[in-house]
C-alpha positions as CSV (number, residue, x, y, z in Angstrom):
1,X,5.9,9.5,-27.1
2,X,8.0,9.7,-23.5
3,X,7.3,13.5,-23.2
4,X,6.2,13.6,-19.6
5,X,6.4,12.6,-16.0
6,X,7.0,8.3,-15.3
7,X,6.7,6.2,-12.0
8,X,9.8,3.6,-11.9
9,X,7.4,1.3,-9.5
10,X,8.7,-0.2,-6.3
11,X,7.6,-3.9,-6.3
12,X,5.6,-4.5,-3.0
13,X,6.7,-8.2,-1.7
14,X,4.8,-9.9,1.2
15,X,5.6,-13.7,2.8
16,X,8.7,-13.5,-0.1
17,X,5.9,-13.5,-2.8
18,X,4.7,-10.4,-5.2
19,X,2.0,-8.2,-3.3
20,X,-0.4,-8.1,-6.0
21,X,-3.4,-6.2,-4.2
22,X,-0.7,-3.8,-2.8
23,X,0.6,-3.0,-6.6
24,X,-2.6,-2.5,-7.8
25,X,-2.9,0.2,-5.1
26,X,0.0,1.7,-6.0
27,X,-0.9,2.1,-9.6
28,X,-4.2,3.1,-8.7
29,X,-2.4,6.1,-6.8
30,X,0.0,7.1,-9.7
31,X,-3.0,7.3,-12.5
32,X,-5.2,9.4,-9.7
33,X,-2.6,11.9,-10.1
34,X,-1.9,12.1,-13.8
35,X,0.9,10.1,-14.2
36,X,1.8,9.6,-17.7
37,X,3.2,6.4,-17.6
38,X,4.6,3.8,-15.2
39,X,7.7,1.5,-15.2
40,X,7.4,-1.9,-13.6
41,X,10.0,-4.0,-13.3
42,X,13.3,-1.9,-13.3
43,X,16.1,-1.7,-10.9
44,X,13.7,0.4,-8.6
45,X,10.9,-2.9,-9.0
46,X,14.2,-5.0,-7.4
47,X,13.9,-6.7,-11.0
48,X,17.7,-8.3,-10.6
49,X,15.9,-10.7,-7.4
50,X,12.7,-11.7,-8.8
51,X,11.7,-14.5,-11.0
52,X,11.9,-14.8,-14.6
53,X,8.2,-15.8,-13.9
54,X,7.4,-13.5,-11.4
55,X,9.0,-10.7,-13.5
56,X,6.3,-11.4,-16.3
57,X,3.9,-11.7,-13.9
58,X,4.6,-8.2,-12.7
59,X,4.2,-6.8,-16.2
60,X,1.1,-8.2,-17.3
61,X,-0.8,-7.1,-13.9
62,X,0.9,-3.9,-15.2
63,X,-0.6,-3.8,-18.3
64,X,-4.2,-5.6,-17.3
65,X,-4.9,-3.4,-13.9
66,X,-3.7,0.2,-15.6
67,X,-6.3,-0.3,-18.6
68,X,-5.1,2.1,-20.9
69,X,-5.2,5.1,-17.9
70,X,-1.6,5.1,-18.4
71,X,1.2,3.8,-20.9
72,X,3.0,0.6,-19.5
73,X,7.0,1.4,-20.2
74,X,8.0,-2.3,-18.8
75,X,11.0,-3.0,-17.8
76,X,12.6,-6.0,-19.7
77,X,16.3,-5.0,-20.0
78,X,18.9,-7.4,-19.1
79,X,22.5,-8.0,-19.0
80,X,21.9,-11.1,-21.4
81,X,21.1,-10.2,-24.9
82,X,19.1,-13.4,-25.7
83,X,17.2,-12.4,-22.1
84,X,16.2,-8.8,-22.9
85,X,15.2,-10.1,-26.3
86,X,12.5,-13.0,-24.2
87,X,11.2,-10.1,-21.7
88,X,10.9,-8.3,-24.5
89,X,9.0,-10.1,-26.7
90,X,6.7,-11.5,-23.8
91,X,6.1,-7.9,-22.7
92,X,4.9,-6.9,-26.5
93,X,2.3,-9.8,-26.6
94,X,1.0,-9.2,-22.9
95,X,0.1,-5.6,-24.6
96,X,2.5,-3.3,-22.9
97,X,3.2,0.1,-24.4
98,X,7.0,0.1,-24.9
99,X,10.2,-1.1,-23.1
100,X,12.9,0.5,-20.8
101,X,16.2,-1.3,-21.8
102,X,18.8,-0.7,-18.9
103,X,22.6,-0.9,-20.0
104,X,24.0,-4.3,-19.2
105,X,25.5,-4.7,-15.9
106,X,28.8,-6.1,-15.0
107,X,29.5,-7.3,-18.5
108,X,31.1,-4.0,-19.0
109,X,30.2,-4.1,-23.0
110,X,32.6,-1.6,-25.5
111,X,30.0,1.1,-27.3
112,X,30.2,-1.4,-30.3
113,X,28.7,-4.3,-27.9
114,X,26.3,-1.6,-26.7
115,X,25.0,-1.0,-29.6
116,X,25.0,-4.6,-30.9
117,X,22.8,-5.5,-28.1
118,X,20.3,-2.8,-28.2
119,X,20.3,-3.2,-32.1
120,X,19.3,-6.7,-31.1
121,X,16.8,-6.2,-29.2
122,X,15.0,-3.5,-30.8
123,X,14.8,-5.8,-34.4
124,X,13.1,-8.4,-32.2
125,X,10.1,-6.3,-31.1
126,X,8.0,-3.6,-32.7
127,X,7.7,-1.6,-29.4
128,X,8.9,1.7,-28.4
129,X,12.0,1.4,-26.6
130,X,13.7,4.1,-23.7
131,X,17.3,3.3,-23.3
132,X,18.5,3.4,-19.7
133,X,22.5,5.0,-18.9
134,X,23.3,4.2,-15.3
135,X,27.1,4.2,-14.8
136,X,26.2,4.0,-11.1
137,X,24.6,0.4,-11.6
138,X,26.3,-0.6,-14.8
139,X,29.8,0.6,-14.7
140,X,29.5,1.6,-18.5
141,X,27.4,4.6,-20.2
142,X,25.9,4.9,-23.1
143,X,28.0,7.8,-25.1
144,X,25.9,10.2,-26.8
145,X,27.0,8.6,-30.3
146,X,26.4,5.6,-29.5
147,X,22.6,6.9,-29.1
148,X,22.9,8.9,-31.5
149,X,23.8,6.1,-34.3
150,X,21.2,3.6,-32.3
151,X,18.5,6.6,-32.9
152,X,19.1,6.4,-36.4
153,X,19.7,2.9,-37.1
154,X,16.5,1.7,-35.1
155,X,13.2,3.6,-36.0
156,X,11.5,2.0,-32.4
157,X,14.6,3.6,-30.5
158,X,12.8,6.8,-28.7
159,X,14.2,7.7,-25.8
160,X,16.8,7.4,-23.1
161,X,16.9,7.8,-19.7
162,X,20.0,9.5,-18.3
163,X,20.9,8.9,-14.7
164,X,24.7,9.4,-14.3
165,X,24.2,12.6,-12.4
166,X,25.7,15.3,-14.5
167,X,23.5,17.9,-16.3
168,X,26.4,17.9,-19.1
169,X,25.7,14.6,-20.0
170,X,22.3,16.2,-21.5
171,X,24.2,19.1,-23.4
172,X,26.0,16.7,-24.8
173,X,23.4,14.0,-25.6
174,X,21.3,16.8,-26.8
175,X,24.2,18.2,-28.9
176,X,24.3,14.2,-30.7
177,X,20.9,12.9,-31.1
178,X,18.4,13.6,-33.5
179,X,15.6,16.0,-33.9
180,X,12.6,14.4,-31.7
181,X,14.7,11.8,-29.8
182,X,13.7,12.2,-25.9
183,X,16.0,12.6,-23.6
184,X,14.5,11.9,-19.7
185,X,15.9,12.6,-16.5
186,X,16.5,9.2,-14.2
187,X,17.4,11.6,-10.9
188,X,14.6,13.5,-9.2
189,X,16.6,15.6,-7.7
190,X,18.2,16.5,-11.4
191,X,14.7,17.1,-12.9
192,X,14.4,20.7,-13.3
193,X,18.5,21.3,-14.6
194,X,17.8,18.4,-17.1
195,X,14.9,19.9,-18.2
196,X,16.1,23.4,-18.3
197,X,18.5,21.6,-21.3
198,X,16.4,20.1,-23.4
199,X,15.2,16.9,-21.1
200,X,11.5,16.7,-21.9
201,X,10.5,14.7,-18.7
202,X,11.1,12.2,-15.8
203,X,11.6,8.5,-14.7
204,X,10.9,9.3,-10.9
205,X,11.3,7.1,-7.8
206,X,9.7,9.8,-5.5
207,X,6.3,9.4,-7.8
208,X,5.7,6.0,-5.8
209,X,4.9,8.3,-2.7
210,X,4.5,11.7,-3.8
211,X,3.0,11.2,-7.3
212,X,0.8,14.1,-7.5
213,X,4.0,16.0,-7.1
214,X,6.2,14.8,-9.4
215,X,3.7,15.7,-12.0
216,X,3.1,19.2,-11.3
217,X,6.8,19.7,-11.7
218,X,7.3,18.2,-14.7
219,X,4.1,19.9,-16.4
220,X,5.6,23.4,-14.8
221,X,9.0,22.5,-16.7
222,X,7.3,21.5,-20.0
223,X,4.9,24.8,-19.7
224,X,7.9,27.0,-19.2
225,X,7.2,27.8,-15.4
226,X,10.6,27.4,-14.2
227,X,10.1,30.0,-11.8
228,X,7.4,27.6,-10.2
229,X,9.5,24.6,-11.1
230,X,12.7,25.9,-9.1
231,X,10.0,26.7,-5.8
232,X,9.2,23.1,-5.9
233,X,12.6,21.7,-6.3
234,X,13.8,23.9,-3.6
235,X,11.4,22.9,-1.0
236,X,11.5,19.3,-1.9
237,X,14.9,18.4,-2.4
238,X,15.3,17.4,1.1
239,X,12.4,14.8,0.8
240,X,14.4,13.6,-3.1
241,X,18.2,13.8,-1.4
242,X,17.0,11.3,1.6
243,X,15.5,8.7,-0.9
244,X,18.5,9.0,-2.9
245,X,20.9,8.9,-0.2
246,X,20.2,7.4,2.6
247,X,20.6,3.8,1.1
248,X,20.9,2.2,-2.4
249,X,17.7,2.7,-4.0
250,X,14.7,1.3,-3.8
251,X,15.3,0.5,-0.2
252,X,14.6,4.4,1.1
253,X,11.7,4.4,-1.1
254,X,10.6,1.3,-0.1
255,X,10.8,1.9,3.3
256,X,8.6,5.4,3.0
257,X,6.3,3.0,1.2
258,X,6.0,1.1,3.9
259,X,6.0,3.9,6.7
260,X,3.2,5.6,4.9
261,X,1.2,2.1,4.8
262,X,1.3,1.0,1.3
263,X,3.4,-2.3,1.6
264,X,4.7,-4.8,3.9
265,X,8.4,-4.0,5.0
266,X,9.7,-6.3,2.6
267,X,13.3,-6.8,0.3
268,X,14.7,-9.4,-1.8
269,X,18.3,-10.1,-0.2
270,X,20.7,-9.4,-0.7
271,X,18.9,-5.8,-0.6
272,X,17.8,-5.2,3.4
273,X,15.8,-2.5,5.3
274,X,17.3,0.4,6.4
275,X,18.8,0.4,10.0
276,X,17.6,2.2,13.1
277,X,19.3,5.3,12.8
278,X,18.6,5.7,8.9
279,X,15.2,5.0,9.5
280,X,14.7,7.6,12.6
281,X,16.3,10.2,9.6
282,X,13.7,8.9,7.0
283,X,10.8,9.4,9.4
284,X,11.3,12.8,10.2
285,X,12.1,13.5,6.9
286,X,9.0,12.3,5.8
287,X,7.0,13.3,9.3
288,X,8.5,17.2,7.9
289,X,6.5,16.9,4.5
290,X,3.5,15.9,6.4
291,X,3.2,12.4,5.0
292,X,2.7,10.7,8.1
């Protein structure tokens, strides 16, 4: 179902309201190049500042502009139980194709709350759904048994996206969960040594720019081509460590976005641009990959 290579979409914001025609573009962009499925509305969409309505909004243009060229993974995970459940649900009946379920934030939930809540949501909807670990964001991970029971207790639990930076985490993970659970890298930069142990794809941030890219690496990983896959990551782990590092993401990403002419050089505060000096860096950064 997840095997493959996803765009975690930037949400492009002009006069403080959604850039529609600009989103469109963008997912134009990502199913030109093969992209296997696109996430709206995670962390990277700046889902914790938008709207309850706006974030619905965002889905079903989602769902109604990609027209099938794509699947749809929405993100409807909240730190609310009894929210995740409503963008859940709302998400099903706008036709999306499944759900990424990020691991509540600041609530700091025990594995048993963890697992209550995901149990929860995924007995309120019949679609697929990716679970998202990101200690960075959420202060808590999802331990490998705790997937591992989830995968077993919840037929519509596929997936999970790992992005707490260690390749052990998918030995272990691996190790726990079932035969034909997916395991997907959340780190571009981590793609190719998550893959290398048993990862069977991506949730990228640089596909919102460099879509085209992303894909052939993944699809060299999932043919066996490491040789290939390791040439790739070599020469474009500069471009992945600045829009990782330079600021908390999406705002690098954003702002490559924006360089490159694709959205207005926007942010929901309390997230801002990047300053002058991070910005000079980005540029020539980007200016080396010939982007600009």
């Amino acid at each position: 179902m997840f095997e493959g290579t996803y765009t975690a979409l930037i949400t492009p914001f002009r006069n403080d309201t959604v850039d529609y025609d600009a989103f469109r573009a963008l997912i134009d962009r990502q199913a030109e190049a093969g992209m296997t499925g696109i996430v709206p509305v995670g962390t990277t969409g700046e889902s914790p500042t938008v709207t309850t309505e706006e974030h619905l909004e965002i889905i079903r243009v989602a769902v109604e502009h990609t027209a099938g060229r794509m699947q749809v993974v929405a993100g409807t995970g909240a730190n609310a139980t009894a929210e995740a459940i409503h963008l859940t649900k709302a998400a099903e009946e706008m036709g999306a194709d499944s759900s990424l379920q990020v691991c509540p934030y600041y609530n700091k939930p025990s594995q048993e709350g963890l697992y209550q809540h995901y149990k929860a949501v995924a007995d309120a909807t019949k679609l697929p759904i990716m679970l998202y670990s990101v200690p960075g964001r959420s202060t808590v991970s999802i331990a490998p048994e705790t997937a591992a029971r989830l995968a077993n207790d919840c037929p519509n639990i596929l997936s999970l996206k790992e992005a707490g930076g260690s390749v052990d985490r998918i030995n272990q993970l691996v190790q726990a969960v079932p035969e034909g659970f997916e395991l997907l890298s959340g780190d571009d930069p981590l793609t190719v040594p998550f893959m290398s142990c048993g990862a069977t794809g991506l949730v990228s941030v640089a596909g919102n720019i460099i879509p085209d890219v992303m894909v052939r690496l993944v699809n060299a990983c999932l043919s066996g081509d490491y040789a290939e896959a390791l040439a790739m990551q070599k020469k474009y782990y500069p471009l992945f460590n600045a829009l990782m590092s330079l600021d908390t993401n999406p705002v690098p990403i954003k702002s490559a976005a924006v360089m490159m002419g694709h959205c207005a050089d926007e942010f929901r505060l309390p997230l801002v641009g990047l300053n002058e000096k991070k910005s000079a860096q980005l540029k020539a950064v980007l200016e080396e990959f010939e982007l600009l």
